[in-house]
One Martini backbone bead per residue (centre of mass of N, CA, C, O) as a GRO file, in nm:
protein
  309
    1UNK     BB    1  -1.098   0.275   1.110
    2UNK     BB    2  -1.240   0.494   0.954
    3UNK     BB    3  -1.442   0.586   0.790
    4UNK     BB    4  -1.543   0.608   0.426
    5UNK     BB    5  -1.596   0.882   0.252
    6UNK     BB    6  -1.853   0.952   0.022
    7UNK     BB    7  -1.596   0.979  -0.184
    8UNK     BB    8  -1.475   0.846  -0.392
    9UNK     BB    9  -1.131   0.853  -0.512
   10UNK     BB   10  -1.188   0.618  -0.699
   11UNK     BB   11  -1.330   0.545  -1.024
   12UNK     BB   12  -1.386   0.263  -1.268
   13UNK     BB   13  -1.576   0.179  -1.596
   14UNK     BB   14  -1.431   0.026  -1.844
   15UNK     BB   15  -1.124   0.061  -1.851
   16UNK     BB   16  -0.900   0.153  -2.173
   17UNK     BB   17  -0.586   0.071  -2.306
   18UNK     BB   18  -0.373   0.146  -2.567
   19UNK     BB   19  -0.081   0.026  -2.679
   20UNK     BB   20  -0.104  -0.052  -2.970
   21UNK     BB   21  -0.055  -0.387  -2.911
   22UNK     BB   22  -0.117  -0.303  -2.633
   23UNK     BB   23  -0.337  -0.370  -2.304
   24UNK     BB   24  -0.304  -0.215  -2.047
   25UNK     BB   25  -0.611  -0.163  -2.042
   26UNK     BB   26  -0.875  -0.390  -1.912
   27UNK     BB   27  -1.166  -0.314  -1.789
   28UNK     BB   28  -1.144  -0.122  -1.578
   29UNK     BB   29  -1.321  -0.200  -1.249
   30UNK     BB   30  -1.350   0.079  -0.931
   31UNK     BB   31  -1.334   0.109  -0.610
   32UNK     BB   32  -1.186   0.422  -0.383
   33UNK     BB   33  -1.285   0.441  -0.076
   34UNK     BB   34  -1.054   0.484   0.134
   35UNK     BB   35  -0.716   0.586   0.297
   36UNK     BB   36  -0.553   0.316   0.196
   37UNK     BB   37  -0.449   0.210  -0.116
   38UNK     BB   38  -0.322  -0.017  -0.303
   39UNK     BB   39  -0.102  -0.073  -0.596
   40UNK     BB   40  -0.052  -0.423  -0.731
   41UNK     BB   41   0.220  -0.499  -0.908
   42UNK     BB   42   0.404  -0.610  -1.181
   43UNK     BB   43   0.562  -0.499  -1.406
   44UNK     BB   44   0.332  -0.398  -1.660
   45UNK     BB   45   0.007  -0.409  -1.484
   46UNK     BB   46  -0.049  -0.076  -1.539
   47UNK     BB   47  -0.037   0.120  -1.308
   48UNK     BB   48   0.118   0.393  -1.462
   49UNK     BB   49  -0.138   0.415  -1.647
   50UNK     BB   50  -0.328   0.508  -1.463
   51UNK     BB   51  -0.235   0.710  -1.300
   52UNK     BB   52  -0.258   0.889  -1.559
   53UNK     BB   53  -0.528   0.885  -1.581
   54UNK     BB   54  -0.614   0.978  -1.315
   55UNK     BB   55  -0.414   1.278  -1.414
   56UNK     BB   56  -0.447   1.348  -1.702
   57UNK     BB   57  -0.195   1.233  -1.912
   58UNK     BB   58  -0.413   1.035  -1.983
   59UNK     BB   59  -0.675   0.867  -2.265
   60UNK     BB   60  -0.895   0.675  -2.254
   61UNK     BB   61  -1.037   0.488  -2.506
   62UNK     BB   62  -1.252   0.377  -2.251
   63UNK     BB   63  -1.443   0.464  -2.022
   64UNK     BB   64  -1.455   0.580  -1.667
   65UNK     BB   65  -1.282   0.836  -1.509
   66UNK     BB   66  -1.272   0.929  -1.138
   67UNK     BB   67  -1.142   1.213  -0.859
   68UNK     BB   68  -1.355   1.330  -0.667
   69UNK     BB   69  -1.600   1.369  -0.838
   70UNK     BB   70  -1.431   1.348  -1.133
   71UNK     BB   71  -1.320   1.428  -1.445
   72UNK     BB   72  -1.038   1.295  -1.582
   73UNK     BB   73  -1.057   1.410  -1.869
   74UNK     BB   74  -1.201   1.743  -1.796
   75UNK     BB   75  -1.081   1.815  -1.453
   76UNK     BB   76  -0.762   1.853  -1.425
   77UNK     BB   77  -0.723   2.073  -1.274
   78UNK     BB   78  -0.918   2.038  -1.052
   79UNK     BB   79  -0.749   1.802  -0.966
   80UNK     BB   80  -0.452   1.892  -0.892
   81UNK     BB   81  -0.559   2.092  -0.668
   82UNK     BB   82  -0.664   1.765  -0.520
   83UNK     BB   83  -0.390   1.648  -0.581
   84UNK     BB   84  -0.078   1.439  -0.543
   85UNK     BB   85   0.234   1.370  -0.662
   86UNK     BB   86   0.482   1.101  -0.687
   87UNK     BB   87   0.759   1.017  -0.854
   88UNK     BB   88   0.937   0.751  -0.968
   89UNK     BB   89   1.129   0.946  -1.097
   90UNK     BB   90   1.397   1.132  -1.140
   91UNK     BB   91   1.299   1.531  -1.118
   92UNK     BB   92   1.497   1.706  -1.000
   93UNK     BB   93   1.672   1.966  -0.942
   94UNK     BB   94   1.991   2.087  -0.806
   95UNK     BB   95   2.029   2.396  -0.720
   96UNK     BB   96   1.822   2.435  -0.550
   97UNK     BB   97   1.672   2.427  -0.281
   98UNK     BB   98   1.412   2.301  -0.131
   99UNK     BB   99   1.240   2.533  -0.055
  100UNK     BB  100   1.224   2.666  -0.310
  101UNK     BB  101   1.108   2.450  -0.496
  102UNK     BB  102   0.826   2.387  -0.304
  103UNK     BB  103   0.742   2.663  -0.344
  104UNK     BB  104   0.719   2.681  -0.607
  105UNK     BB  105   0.490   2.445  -0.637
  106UNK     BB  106   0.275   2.605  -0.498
  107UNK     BB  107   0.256   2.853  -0.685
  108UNK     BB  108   0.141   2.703  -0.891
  109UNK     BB  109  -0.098   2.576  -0.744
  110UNK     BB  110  -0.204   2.884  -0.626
  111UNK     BB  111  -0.088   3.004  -0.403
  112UNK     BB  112   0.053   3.194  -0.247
  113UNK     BB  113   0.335   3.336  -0.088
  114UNK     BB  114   0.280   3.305   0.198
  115UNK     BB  115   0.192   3.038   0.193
  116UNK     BB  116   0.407   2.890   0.037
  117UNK     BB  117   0.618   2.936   0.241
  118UNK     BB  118   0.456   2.799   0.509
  119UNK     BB  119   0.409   2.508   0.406
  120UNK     BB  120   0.709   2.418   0.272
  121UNK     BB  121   0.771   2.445   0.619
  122UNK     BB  122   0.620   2.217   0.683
  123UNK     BB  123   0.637   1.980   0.502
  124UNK     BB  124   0.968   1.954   0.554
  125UNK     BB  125   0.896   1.905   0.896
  126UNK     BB  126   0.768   1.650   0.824
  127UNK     BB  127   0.995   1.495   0.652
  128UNK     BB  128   1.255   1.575   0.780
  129UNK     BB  129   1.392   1.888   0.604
  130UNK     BB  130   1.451   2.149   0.812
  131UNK     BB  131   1.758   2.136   0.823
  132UNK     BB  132   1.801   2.083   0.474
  133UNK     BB  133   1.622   2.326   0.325
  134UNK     BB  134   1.904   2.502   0.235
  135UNK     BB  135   1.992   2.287   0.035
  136UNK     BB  136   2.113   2.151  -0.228
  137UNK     BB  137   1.970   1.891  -0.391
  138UNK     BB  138   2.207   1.787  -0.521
  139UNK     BB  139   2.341   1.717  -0.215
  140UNK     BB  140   2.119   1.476  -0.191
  141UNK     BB  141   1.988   1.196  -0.089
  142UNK     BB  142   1.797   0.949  -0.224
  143UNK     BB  143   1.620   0.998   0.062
  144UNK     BB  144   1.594   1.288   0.056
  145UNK     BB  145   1.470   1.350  -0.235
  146UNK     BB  146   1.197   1.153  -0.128
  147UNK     BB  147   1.118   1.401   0.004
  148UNK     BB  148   1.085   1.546  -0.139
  149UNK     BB  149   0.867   1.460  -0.350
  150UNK     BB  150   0.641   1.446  -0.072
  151UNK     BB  151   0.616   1.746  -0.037
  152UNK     BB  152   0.545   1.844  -0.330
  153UNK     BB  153   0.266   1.659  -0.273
  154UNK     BB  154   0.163   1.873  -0.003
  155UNK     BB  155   0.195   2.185  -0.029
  156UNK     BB  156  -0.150   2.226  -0.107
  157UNK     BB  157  -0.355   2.026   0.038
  158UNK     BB  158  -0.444   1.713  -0.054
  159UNK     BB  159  -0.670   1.480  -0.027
  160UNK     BB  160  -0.506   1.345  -0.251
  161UNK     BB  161  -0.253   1.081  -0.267
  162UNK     BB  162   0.014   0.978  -0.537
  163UNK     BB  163   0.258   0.692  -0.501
  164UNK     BB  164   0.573   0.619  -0.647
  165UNK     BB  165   0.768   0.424  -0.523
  166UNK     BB  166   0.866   0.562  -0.259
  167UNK     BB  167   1.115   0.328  -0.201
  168UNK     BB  168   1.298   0.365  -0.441
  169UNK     BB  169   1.640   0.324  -0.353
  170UNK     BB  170   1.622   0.233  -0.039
  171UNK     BB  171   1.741   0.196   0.237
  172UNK     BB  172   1.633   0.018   0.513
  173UNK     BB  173   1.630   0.300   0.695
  174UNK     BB  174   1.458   0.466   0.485
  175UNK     BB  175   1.224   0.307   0.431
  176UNK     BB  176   1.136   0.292   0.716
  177UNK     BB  177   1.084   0.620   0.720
  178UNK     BB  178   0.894   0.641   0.502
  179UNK     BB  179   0.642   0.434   0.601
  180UNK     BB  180   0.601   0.651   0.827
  181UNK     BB  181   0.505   0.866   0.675
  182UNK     BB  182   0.282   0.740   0.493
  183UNK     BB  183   0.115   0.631   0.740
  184UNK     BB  184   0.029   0.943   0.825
  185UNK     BB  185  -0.148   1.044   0.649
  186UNK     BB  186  -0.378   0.885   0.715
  187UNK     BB  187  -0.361   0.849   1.036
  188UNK     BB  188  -0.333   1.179   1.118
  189UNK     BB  189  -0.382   1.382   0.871
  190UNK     BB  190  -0.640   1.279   0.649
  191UNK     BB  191  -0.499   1.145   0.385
  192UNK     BB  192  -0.547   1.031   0.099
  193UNK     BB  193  -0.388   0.726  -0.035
  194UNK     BB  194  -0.164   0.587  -0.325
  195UNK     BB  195   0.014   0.321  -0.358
  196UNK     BB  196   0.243   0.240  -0.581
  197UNK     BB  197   0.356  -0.136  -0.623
  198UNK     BB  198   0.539  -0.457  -0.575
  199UNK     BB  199   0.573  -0.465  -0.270
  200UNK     BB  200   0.443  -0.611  -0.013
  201UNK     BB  201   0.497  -0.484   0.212
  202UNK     BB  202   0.438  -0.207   0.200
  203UNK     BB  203   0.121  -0.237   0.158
  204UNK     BB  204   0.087  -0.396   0.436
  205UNK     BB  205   0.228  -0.139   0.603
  206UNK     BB  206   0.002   0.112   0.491
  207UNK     BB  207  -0.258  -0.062   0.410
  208UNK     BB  208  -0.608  -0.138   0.355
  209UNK     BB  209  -0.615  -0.163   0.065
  210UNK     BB  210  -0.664  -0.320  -0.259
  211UNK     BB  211  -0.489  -0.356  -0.561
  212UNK     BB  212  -0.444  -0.601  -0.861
  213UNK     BB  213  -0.270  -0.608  -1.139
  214UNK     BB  214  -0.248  -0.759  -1.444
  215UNK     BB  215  -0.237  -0.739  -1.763
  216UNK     BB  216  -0.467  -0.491  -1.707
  217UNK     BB  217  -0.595  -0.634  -1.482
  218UNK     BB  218  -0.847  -0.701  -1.226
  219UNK     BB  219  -0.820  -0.957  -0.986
  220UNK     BB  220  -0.803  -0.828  -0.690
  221UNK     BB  221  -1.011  -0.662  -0.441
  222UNK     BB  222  -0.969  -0.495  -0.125
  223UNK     BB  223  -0.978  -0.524   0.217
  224UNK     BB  224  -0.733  -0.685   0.379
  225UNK     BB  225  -0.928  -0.799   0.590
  226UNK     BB  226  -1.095  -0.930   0.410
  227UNK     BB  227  -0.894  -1.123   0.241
  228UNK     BB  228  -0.824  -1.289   0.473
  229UNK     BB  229  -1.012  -1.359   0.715
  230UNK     BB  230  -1.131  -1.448   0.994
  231UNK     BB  231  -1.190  -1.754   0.957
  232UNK     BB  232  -1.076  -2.088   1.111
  233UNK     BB  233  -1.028  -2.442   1.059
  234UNK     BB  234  -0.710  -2.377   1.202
  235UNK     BB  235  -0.424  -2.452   1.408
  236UNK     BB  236  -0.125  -2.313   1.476
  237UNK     BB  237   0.161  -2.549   1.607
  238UNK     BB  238   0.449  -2.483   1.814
  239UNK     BB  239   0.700  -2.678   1.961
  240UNK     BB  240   0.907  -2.799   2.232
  241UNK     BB  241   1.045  -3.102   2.200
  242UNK     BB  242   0.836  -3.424   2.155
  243UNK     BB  243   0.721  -3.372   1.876
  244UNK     BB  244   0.635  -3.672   1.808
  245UNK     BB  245   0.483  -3.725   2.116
  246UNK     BB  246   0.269  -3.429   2.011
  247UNK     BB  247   0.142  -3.626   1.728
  248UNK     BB  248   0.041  -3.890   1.897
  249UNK     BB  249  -0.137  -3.747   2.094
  250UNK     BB  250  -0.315  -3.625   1.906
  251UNK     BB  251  -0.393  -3.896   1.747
  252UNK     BB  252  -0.544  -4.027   1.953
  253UNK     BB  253  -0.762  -3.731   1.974
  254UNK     BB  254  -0.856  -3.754   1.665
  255UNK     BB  255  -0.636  -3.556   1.503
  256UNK     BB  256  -0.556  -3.343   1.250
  257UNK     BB  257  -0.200  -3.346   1.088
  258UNK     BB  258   0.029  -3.093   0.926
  259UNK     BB  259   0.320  -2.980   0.789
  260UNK     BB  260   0.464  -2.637   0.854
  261UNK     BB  261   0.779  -2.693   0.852
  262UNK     BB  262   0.810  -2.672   1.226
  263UNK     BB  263   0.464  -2.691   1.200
  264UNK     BB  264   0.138  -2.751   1.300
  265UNK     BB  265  -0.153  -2.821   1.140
  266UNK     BB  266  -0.471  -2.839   1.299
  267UNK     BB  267  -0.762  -2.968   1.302
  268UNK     BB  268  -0.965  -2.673   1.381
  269UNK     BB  269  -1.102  -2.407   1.641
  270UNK     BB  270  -1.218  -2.472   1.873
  271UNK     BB  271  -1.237  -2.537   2.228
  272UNK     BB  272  -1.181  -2.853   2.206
  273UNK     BB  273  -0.886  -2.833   2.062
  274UNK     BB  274  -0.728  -2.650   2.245
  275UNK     BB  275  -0.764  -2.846   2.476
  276UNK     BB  276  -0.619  -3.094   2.349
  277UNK     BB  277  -0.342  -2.899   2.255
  278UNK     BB  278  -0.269  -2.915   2.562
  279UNK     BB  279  -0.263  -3.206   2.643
  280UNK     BB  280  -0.053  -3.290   2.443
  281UNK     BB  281   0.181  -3.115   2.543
  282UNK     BB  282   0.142  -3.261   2.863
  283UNK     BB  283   0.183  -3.516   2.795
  284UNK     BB  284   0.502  -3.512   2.590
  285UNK     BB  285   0.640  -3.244   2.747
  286UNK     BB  286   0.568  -3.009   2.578
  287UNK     BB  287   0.626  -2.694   2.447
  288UNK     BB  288   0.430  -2.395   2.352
  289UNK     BB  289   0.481  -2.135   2.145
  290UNK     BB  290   0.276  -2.155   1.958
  291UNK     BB  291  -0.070  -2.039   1.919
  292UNK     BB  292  -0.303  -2.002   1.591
  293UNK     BB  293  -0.460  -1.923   1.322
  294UNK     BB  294  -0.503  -2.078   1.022
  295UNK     BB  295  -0.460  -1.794   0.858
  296UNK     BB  296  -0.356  -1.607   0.550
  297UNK     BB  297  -0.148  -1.392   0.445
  298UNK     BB  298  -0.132  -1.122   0.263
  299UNK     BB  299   0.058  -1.206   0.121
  300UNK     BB  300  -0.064  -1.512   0.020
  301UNK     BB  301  -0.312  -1.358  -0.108
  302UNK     BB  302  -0.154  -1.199  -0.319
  303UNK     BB  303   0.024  -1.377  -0.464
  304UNK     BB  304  -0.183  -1.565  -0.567
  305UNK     BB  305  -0.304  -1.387  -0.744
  306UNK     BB  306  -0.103  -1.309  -0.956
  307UNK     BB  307  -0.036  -1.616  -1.020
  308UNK     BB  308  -0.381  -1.704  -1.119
  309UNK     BB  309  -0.514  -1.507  -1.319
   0.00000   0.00000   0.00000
């Protein structure tokens, strides 16, 4: 992934948020500066108040919340026209077409109209409802209706889109299409994303870098793979035929090793353990279909996170 931008998509420096007795965001401090950043938690862990906070529709109690060097609670307007925002609630009109839609909210954000008119038809075919693009939205699917909402989030061409569950209500076929429109975002056009979602496959096959909240706090945040870790303290080995007779040839080479599954975690990972390995399924008679370092998947690391904090 190219490097991370100068400035920072959104920082927050102890924001706290109350609706009445409730903490919706409490001290939350962050900086999300790369290209694709996933904001992952369970309904009520706060996710749709910071987005509001951070599009200047609410204003947090205390702390500092910045917008690619703006402030969001004085700079609201020019934050809306460098920022595109796609809301998870239905909230489309039903009779225009979606080009004409998706014209009016580009001339709303400031285009001239031959620009908007031109924008429009570019964004509807990035999203894939060129054809469809003069049909009235009530008539239009699910997940049609989620391409309009992410069309008018790109159409004045903003630095930051903001993602309220994209994939929300979408069958499997529209989910995996949604999911690679998202990724072309940030890796093909160049556009900063933040994704707010509860499921972790989304994130993890979106984004580069996540933020987790849970009841109004961040638990855990960072590069994906910076929470994965690259380092391996053991081998994860799946064998098919003599499964015992390759467990305890293992044991023979005094490898320790404990049952996952199907598969074996063999204790080591350096170059000694894997010709262990290999001469142990020869001994056996064993055949080896994977073998690989034993770490944590990033659904493991971030379930985790939610459940621990």
């Amino acid at each position: 992934m190219d490097a991370a931008p100068a400035t920072a998509a959104i920082t927050a420096t102890g924001v706290s948020k109350r609706f009445g007795t409730v903490d919706a965001l409490s001290d939350v401090t962050l900086a999300i500066d790369g290209m694709a950043t996933g904001l992952l938690g369970a309904n009520g862990a706060g996710k749709s108040t910071l987005m509001r906070a951070l599009l200047g529709l609410v204003r947090p109690d205390a702390g500092a919340l910045s917008v690619l060097g703006l402030d969001a609670a004085h700079d609201q307007r020019d934050i809306r026209l460098r920022v595109g925002y796609m809301p998870e609630r239905e909230c489309l009109p039903r009779d225009p077409s979606a080009h004409v839609f998706v014209v009016h909210l580009a001339e709303l954000r400031g285009l001239p109209r031959r620009a908007a008119v031109l924008r429009a038809s570019e964004v509807l075919f990035q999203v894939g409802l060129e054809e469809e693009r003069s049909r009235p939205i009530g008539t239009f699917s699910t997940g049609m209706r989620q391409r309009v909402k992410l069309a008018q989030a790109l159409v004045h061409g903003p630095e930051l889109v903001v993602l309220d569950e994209p994939t929300a209500g979408l069958d499997p076929a529209g989910r995996e299409e949604m999911l690679q429109l998202v990724r072309r975002l940030s890796l093909d056009l160049g556009v900063r994303v933040l994704l707010s979602s509860h499921v972790l496959e989304d994130i993890s096959r979106t984004c580069d870098a996540v933020v987790v909240l849970r009841d109004g706090h961040v638990v855990t945040s960072g590069r994906l793979d910076e929470l994965r870790g690259a380092d391996a303290t053991a081998v994860q080995v799946r064998v098919t035929g003599d499964v015992a007779g390759f467990r305890a040839a293992l044991l023979r080479r005094s490898l320790t090793t404990e049952e996952a599954g199907d598969r074996l975690v063999v204790q080591g990972a350096d170059a000694a353990v894997l010709d262990a390995v290999r001469d142990a399924a020869a001994e056996a008679g064993a055949g080896i279909r994977e073998l690989h370092p034993a770490v944590p998947t990033v659904e493991d690391i971030l379930v985790g996170a939610m459940e621990d904090a």
